[in-house]
Backbone as JSON, one array per atom type, in Angstrom:
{
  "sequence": "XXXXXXXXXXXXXXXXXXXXXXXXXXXXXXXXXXXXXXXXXXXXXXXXXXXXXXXXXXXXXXXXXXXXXXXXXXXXXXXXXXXXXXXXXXXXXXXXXXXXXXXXXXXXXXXXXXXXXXXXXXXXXXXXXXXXXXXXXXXXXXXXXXXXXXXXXXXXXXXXXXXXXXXXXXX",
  "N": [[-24.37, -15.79, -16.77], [-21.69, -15.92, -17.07], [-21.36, -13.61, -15.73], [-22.07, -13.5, -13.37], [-20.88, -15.59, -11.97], [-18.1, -14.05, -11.97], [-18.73, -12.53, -10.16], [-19.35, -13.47, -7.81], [-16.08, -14.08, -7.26], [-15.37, -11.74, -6.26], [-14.18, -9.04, -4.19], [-16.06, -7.83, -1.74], [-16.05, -5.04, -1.1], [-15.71, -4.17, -4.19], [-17.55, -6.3, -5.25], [-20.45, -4.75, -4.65], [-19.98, -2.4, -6.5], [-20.46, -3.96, -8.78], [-22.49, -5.63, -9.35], [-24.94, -3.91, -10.04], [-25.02, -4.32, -12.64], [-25.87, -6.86, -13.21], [-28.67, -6.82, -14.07], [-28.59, -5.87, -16.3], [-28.2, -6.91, -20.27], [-26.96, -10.3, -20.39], [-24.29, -10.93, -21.85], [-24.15, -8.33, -22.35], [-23.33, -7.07, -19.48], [-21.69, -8.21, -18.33], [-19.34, -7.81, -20.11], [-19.03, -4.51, -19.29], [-18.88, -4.83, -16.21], [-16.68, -6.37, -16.22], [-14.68, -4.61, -17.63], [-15.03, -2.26, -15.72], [-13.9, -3.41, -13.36], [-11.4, -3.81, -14.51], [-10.76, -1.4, -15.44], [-10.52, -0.05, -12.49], [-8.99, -2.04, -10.72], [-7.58, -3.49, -12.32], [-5.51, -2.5, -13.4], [-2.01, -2.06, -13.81], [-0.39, -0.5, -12.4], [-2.67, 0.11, -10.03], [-2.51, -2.56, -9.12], [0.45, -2.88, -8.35], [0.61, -0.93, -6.15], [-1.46, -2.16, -4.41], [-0.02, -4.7, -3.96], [2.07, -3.74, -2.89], [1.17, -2.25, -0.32], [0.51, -4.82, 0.54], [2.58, -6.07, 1.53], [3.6, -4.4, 2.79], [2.14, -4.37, 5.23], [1.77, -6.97, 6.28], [1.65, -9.65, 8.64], [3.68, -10.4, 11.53], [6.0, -12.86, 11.76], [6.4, -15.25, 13.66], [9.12, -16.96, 15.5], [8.66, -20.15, 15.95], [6.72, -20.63, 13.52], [5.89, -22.19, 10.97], [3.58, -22.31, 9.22], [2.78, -19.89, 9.18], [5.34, -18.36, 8.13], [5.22, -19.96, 6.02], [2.8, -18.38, 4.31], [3.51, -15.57, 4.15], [5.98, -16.5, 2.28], [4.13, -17.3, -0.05], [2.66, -15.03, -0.57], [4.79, -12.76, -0.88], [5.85, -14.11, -3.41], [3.56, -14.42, -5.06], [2.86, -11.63, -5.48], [5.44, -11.08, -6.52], [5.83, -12.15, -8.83], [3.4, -11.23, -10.19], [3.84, -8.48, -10.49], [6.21, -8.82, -12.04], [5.29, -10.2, -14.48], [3.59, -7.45, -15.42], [5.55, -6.03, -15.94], [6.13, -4.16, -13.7], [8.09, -4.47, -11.23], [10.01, -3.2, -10.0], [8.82, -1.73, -8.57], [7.67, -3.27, -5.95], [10.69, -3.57, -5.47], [11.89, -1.47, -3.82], [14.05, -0.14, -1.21], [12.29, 0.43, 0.91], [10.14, -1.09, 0.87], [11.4, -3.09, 1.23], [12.87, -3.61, 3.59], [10.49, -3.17, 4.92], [9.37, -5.89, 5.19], [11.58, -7.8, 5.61], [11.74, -6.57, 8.18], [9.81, -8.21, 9.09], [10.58, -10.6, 9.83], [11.59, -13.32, 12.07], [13.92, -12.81, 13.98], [16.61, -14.38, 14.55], [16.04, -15.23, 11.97], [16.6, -12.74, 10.18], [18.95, -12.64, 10.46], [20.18, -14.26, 9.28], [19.29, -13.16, 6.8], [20.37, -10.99, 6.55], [23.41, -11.93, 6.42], [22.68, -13.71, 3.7], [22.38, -11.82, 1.94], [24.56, -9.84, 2.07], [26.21, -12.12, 0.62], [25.31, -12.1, -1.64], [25.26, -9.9, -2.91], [26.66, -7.99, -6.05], [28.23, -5.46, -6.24], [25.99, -4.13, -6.16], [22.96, -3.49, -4.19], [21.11, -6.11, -2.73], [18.39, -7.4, -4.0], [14.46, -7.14, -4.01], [13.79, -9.88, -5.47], [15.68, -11.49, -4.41], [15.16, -11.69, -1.63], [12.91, -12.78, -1.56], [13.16, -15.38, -2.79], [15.4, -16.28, -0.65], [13.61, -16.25, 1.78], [11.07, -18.1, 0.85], [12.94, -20.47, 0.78], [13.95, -20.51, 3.21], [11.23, -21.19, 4.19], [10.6, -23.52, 2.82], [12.59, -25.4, 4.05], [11.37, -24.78, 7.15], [8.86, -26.33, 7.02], [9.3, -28.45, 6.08], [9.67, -32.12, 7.06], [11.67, -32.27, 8.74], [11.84, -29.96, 9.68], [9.37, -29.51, 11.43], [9.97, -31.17, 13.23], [9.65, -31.51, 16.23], [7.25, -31.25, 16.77], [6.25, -33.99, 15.78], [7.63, -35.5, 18.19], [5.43, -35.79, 19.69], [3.22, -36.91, 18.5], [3.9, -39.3, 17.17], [5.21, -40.47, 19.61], [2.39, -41.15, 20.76], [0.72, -42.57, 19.03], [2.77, -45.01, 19.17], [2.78, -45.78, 21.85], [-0.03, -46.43, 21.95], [-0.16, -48.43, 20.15], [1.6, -50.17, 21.96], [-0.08, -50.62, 23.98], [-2.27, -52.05, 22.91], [-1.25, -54.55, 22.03], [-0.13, -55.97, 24.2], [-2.81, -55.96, 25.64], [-3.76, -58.94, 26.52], [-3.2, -59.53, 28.92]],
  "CA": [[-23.71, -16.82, -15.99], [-20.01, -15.43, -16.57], [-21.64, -12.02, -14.65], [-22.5, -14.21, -11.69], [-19.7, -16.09, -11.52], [-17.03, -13.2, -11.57], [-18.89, -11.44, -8.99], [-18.46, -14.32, -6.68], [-15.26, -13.9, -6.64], [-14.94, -10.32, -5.92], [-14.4, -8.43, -2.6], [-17.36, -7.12, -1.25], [-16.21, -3.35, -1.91], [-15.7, -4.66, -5.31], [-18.79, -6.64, -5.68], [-20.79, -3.15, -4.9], [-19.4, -1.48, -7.73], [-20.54, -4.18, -9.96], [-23.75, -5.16, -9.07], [-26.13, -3.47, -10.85], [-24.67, -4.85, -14.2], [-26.57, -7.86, -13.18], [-29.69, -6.14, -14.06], [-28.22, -6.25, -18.18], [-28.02, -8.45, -20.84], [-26.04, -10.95, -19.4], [-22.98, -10.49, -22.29], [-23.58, -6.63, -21.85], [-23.54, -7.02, -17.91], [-20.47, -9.1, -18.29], [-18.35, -7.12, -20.34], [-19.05, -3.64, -18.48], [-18.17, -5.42, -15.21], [-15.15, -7.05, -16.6], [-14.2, -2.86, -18.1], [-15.03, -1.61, -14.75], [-13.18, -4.0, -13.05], [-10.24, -3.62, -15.09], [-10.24, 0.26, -14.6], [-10.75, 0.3, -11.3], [-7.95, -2.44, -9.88], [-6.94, -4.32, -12.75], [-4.39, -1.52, -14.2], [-0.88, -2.61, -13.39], [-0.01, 0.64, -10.99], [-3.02, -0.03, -8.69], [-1.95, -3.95, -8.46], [1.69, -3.33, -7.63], [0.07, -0.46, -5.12], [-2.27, -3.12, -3.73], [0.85, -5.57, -3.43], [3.45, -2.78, -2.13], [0.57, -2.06, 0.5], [0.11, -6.26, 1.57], [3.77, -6.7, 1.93], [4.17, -4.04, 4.25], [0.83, -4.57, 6.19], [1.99, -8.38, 6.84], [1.54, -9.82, 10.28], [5.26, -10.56, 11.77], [6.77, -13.81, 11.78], [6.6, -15.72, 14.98], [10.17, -17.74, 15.64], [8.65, -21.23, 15.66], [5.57, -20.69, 12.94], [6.17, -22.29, 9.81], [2.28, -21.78, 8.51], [3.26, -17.85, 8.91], [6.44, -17.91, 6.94], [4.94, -20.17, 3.95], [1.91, -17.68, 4.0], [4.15, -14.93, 3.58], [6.45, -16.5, 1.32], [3.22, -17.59, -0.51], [2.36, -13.65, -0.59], [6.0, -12.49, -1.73], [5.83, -15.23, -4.91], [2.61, -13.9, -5.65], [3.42, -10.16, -5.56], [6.83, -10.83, -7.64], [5.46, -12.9, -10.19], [2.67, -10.78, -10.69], [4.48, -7.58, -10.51], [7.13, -8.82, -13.22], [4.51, -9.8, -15.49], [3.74, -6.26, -15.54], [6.59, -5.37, -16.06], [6.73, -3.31, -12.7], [8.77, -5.42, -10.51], [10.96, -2.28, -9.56], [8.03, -0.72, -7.3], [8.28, -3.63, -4.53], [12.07, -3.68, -5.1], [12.25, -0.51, -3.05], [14.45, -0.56, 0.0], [11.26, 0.71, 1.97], [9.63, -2.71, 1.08], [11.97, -4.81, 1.7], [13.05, -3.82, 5.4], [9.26, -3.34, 5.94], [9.38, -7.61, 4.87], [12.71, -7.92, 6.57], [11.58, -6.48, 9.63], [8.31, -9.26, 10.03], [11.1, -12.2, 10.02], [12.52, -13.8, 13.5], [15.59, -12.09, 14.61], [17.54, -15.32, 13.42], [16.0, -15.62, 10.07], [16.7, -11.81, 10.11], [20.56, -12.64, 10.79], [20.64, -15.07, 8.22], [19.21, -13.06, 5.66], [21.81, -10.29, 6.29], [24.62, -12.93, 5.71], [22.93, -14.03, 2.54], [22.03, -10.41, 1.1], [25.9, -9.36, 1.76], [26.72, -13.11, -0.38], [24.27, -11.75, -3.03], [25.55, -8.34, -3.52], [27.95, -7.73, -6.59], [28.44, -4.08, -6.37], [24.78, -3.62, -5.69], [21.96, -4.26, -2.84], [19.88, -7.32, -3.03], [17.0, -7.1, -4.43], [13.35, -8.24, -3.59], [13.68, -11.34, -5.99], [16.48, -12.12, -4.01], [14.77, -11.93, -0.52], [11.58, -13.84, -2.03], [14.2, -16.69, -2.66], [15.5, -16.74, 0.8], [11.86, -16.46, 2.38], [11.23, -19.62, -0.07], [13.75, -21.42, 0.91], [13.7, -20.58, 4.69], [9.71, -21.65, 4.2], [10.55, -24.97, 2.35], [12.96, -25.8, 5.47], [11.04, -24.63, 8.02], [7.75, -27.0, 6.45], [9.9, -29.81, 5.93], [9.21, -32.94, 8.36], [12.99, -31.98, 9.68], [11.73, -28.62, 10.08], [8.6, -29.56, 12.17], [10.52, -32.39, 14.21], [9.05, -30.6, 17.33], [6.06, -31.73, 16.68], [6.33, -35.39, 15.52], [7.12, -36.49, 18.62], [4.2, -36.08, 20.58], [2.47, -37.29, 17.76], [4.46, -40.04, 17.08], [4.53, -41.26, 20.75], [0.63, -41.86, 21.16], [0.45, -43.82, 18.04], [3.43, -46.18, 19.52], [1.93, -46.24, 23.12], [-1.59, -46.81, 21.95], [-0.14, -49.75, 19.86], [2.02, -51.05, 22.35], [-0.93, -50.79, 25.15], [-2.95, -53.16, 22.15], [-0.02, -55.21, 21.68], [-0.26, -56.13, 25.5], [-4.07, -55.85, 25.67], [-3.91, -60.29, 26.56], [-2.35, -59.34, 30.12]],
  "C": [[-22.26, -16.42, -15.68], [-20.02, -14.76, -15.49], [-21.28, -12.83, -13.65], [-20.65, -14.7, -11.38], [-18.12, -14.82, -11.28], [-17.15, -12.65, -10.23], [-18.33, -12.2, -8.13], [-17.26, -14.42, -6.62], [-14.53, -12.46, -6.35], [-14.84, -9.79, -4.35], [-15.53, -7.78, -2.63], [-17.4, -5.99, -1.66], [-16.47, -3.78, -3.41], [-16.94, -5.1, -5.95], [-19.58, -5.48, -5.76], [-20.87, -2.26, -5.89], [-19.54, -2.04, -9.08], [-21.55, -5.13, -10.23], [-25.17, -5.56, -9.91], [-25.87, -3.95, -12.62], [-25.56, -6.5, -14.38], [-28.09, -7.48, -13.77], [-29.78, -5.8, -16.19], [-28.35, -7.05, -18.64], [-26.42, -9.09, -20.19], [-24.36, -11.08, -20.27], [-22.9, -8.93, -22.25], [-23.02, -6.2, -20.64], [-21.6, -7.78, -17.96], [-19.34, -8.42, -18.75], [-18.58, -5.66, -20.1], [-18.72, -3.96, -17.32], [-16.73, -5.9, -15.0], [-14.34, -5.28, -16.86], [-14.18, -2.38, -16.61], [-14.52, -2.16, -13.71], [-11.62, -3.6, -13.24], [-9.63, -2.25, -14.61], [-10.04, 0.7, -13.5], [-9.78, -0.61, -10.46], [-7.27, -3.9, -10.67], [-5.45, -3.49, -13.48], [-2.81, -2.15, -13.48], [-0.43, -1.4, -12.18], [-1.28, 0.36, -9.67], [-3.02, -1.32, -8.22], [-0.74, -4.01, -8.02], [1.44, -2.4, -6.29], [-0.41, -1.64, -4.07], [-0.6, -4.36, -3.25], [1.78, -5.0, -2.61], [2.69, -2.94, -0.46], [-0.08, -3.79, 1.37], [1.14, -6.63, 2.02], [4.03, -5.83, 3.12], [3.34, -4.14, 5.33], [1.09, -6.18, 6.47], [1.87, -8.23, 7.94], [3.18, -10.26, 10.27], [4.99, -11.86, 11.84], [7.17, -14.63, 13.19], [8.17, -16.74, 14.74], [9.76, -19.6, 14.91], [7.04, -21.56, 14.66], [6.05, -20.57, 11.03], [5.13, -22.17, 8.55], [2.16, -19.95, 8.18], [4.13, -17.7, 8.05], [6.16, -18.42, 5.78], [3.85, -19.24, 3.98], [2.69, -16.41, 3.31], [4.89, -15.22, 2.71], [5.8, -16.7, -0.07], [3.12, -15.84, -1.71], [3.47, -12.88, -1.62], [6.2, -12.86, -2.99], [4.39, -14.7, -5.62], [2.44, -12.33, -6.3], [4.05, -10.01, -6.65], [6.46, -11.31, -8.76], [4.33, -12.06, -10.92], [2.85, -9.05, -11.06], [5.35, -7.8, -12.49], [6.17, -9.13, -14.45], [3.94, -8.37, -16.0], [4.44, -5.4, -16.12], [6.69, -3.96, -14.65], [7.08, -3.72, -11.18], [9.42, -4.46, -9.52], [9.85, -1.31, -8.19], [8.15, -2.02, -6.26], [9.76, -3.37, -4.71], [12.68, -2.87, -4.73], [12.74, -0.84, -1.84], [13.1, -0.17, 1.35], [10.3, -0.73, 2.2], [10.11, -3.71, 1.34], [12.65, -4.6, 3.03], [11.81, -3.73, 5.67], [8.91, -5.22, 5.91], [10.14, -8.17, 6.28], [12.08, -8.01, 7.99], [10.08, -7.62, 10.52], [8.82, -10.61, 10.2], [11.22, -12.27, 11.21], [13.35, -13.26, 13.53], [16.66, -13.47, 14.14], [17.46, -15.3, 12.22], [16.53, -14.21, 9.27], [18.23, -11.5, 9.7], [20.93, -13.19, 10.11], [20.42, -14.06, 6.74], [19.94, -11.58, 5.28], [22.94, -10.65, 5.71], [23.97, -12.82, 4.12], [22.58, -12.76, 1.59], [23.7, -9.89, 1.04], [26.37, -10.27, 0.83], [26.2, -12.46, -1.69], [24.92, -10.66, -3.64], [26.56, -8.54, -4.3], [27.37, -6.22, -6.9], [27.37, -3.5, -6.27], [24.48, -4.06, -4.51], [21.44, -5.24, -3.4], [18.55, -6.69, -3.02], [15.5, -7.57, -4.05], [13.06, -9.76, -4.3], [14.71, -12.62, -4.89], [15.96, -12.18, -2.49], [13.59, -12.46, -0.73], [12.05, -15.19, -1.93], [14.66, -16.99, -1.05], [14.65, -16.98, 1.63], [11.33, -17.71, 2.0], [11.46, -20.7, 0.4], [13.67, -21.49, 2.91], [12.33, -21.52, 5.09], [9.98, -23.06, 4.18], [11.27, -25.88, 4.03], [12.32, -25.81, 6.56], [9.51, -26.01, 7.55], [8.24, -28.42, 6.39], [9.53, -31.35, 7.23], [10.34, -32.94, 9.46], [12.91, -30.64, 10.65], [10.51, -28.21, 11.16], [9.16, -30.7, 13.29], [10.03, -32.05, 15.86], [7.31, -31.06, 17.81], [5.33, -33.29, 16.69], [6.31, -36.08, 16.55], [6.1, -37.03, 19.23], [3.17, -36.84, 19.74], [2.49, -39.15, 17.68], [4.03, -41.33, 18.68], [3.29, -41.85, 21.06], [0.75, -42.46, 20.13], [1.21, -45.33, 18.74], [2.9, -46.39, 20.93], [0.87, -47.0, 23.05], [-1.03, -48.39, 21.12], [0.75, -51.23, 20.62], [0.78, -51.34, 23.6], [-1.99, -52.3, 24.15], [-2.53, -53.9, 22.3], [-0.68, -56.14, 22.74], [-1.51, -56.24, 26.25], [-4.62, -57.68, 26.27], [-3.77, -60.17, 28.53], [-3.37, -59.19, 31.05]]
}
C-alpha cells in the first residue's frame, strides 16, 4: 500500500524506475523503491542541481501577472528552504542564478530590486535569500486586493449594475 502510494506521486521517468518493485513483498517493494529513489534524486547535490536547473529554466515575468510572480516566488521559497536544509544553500546563491532569476522579473521590478540589493549590501553582494525576500514581498503586493485593483472594477461594476437594474425592476 505505501509502494502504491509513493509511486503515485512520482514523475513518470521516475515512476519507470520503480515499477517493477511492485511485483515484491509489499515492505520489500517499498523499501527498495524508497533506496532507489533516494539514490537516484533524493541525495542533496542532485536536488540543489534539480533546483539550480528550475530557477533558471523559469518562464519570465509578465509586467501585470501576479499568478506568475507568486508561482515563482512560490518556486524560490521552495528551492531556498530546501536547499538550506541541506545545508547547500550556497549552490543557488551563485551570481549565475540569480541574474538568470533577476533577468525573468519586469524591467520595473528589475529596477527596484537593484535599489534594494545596493540597500542590502554591507561590503558584500546580495544574496539569493535576499532576492527570495524581495520576490516575496513584491508577490504579496502584487496579490494583494490593492495590487489587483485593475481588476475589481469590472467586477465590481456588474454586481452594482445588476443590483441597481433589480432595484428598479417595478418601472
Amino acid at each position: 500500500m505505501r509502494l502504491l502510494f509513493l509511486l503515485q506521486h512520482c514523475e513518470p521517468r521516475v515512476r519507470q524506475r520503480t515499477e517493477h518493485f511492485t511485483s515484491k513483498d509489499p515492505s520489500d517493494g517499498y523499501r527498495l523503491a524508497w533506496n532507489t529513489l533516494f539514490h537516484e534524486c533524493g541525495q542533496p547535490h542532485v536536488i540543489a542541481q534539480c533546483c539550480e536547473q528550475q530557477l533558471k529554466e523559469v518562464t519570465y515575468v509578465r509586467a501585470n501577472d501576479p499568478d506568475g510572480l507568486l508561482k515563482l516566488s512560490v518556486l524560490m521559497d521552495n528551492c531556498r528552504t530546501s536547499l538550506q536544509s541541506f545545508k547547500h544553500a550556497s549552490d543557488i546563491d551563485s551570481m549565475e542564478v540569480m541574474l538568470a532569476v533577476a533577468k525573468k522579473l519586469p524591467v520595473q521590478m528589475r529596477e527596484k530590486w537593484v535599489e534594494t540589493s545596493i540597500q542590502c549590501e554591507t561590503g558584500r553582494r546580495a544574496n539569493f535569500a535576499a532576492l527570495s525576500d524581495f520576490v516575496a514581498k513584491q508577490s504579496q503586493l502584487a496579490n494583494s486586493i490593492f495590487g489587483r485593483i485593475d481588476e475589481i472594477p469590472v467586477k465590481l461594476n456588474a454586481v452594482l449594475c445588476d443590483d441597481a437594474l433589480k432595484s428598479y425592476s417595478y418601472l
